[in-house]
C-alpha positions as CSV (number, residue, x, y, z in Angstrom):
1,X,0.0,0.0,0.0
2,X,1.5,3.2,-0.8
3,X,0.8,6.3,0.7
4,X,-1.1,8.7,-0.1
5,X,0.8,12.0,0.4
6,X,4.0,11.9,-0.9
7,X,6.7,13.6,2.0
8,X,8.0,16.8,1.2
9,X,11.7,16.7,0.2
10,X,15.2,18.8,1.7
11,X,15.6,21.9,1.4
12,X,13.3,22.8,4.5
13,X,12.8,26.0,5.6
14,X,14.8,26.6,8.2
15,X,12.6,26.4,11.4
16,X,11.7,23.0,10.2
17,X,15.4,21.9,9.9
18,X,16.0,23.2,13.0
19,X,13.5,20.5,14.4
20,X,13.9,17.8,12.6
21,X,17.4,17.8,13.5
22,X,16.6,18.3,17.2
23,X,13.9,15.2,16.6
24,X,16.3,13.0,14.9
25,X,19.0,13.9,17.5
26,X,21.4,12.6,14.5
27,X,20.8,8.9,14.5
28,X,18.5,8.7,11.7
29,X,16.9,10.7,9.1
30,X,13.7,12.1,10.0
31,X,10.9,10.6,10.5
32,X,8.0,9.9,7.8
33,X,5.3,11.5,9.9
34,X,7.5,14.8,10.3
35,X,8.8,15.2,6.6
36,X,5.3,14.4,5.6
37,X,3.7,17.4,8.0
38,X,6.7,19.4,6.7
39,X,4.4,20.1,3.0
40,X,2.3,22.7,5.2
41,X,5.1,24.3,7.9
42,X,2.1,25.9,9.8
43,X,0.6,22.6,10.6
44,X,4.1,21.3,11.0
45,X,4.7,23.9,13.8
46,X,0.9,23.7,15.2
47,X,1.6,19.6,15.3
48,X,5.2,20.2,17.5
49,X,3.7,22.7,19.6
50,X,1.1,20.4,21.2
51,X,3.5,18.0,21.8
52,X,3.2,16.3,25.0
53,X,7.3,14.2,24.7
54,X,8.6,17.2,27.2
55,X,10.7,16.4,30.4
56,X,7.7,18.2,32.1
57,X,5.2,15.2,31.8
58,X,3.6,14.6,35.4
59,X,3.7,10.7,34.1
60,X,7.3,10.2,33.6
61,X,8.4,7.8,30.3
62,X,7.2,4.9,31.6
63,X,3.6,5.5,31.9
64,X,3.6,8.0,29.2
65,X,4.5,5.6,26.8
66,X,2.0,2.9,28.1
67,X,-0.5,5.6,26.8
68,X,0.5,6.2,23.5
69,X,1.4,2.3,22.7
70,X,-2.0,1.2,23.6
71,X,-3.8,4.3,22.3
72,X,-1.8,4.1,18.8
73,X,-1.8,0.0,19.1
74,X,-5.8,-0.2,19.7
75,X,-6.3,2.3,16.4
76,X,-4.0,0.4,14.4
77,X,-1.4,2.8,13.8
78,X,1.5,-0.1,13.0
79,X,3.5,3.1,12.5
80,X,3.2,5.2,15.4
81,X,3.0,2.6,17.8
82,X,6.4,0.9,16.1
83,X,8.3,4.1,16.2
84,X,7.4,4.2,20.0
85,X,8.3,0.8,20.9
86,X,11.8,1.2,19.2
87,X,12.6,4.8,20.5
88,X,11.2,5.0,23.7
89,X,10.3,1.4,25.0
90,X,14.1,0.3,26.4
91,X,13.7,3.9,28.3
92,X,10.6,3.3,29.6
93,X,11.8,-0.7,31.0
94,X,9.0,-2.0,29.0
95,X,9.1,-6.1,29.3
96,X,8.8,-7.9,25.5
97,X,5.6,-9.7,27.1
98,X,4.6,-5.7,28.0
99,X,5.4,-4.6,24.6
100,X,3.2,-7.3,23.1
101,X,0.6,-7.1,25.8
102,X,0.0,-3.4,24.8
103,X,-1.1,-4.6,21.1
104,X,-2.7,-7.6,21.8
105,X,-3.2,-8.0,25.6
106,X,-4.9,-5.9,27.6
107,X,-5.1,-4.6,31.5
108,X,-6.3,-8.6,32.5
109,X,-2.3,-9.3,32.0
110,X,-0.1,-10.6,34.7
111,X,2.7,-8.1,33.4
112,X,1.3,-5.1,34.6
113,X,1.3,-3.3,37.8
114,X,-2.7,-2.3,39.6
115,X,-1.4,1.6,38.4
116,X,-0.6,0.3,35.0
117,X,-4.1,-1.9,34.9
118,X,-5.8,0.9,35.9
119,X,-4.1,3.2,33.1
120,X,-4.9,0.6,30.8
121,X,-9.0,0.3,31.1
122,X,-8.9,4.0,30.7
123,X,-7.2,3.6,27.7
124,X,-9.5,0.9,26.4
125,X,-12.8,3.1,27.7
126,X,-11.4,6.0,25.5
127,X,-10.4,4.6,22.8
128,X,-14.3,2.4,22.6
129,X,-16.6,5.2,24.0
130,X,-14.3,8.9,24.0
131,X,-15.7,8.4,27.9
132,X,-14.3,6.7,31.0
133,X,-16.9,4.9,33.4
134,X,-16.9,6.3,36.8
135,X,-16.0,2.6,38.2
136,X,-12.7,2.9,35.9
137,X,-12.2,6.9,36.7
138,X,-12.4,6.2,40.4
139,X,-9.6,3.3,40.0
140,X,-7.7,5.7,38.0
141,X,-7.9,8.2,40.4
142,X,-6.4,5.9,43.2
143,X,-3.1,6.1,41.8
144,X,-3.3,9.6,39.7
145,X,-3.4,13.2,40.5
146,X,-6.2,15.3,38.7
147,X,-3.1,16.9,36.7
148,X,-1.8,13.3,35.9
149,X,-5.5,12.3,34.8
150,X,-5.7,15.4,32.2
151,X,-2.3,14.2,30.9
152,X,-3.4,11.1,30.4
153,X,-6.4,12.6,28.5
154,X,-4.5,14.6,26.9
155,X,-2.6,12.0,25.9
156,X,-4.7,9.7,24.5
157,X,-6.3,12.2,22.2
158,X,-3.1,13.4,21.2
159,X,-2.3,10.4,20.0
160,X,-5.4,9.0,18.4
161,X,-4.6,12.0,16.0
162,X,-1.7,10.8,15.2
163,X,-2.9,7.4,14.3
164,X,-5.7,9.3,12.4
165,X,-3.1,10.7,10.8
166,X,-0.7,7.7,10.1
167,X,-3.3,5.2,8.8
168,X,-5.3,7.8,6.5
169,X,-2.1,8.5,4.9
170,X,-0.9,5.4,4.5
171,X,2.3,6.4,6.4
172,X,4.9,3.9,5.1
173,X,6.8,2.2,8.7
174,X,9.8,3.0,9.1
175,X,12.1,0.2,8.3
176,X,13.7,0.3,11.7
177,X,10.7,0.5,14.2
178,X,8.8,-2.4,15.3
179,X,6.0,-4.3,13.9
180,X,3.1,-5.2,15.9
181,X,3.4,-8.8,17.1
182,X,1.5,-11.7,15.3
């Protein structure tokens, strides 16, 4: 399948070099999903800006990235959640049986903690209904703050644009990133 917008090609403008080069950190070229956005450099800009991959997160690596593997693994961004997995999921001391639990499991799993459960069904609750059940909200809650709860809304949505915008496009994966498990 190819995709369907074709990425926009070097020379960048200038304040879109600058961040891809910060984004790559120069280990590989850049990715699809940015050179792609790079066509229309306000989006491009407006798409960095509400990034949520700052040292500030309330959730630390770990949990963020719990978030955005199930998020992007339950809307079947192979591309998103793949890029994830290889960049961020040694950082965030995610198991193999975690990293496959997060695209096929679920928060039933042995491998995860009662936080990570909990952070899991609201996951699955967002992603089905856009809601959270008060039974699910109030086991959230046990282990988040109120500001941790928005980031983990925040979150979610953030990143079932991205798949929204991966799949639509038929973003090619990246031939280093993962593949979701058979």
């Amino acid at each position: 399948m190819s995709a369907r917008i074709i990425p926009a090609v070097p020379p960048f403008p200038e304040k879109v070099q600058q961040k891809l080069d910060f984004r790559a950190r120069g280990t590989r070229p850049p990715l699809v999903l940015f050179t792609t956005l790079a066509r229309n450099e306000r989006l491009f800009h407006m798409f960095f800006s509400g990034s949520l991959l700052d040292p500030g997160t309330t959730l630390g690596v770990r949990l963020r990235e719990i978030v955005i593997d199930r998020i992007t693994a339950l809307s079947g961004s192979e591309y998103e959640w793949g890029v994830h997995v290889a960049v961020f999921g040694q950082e965030a001391g995610l198991t193999e049986e975690q990293i496959v639990s997060t695209a096929k499991g679920g928060a039933a799993d042995d491998c995860w903690s009662p936080q990570e459960k909990a952070l899991i069904a609201a996951c699955d609750e967002l992603h089905a209904s856009s809601d959270i059940s008060d039974t699910t909200w109030d086991e959230l809650k046990k282990y988040f703050s109120d500001d941790q709860a928005i980031e983990i809304l925040m979150l979610a949505g953030r990143y079932k644009v991205v798949s929204y915008l991966t799949n639509a496009i038929r973003m090619p994966l990246e031939t280093w990133a993962r593949r979701f498990p058979q």
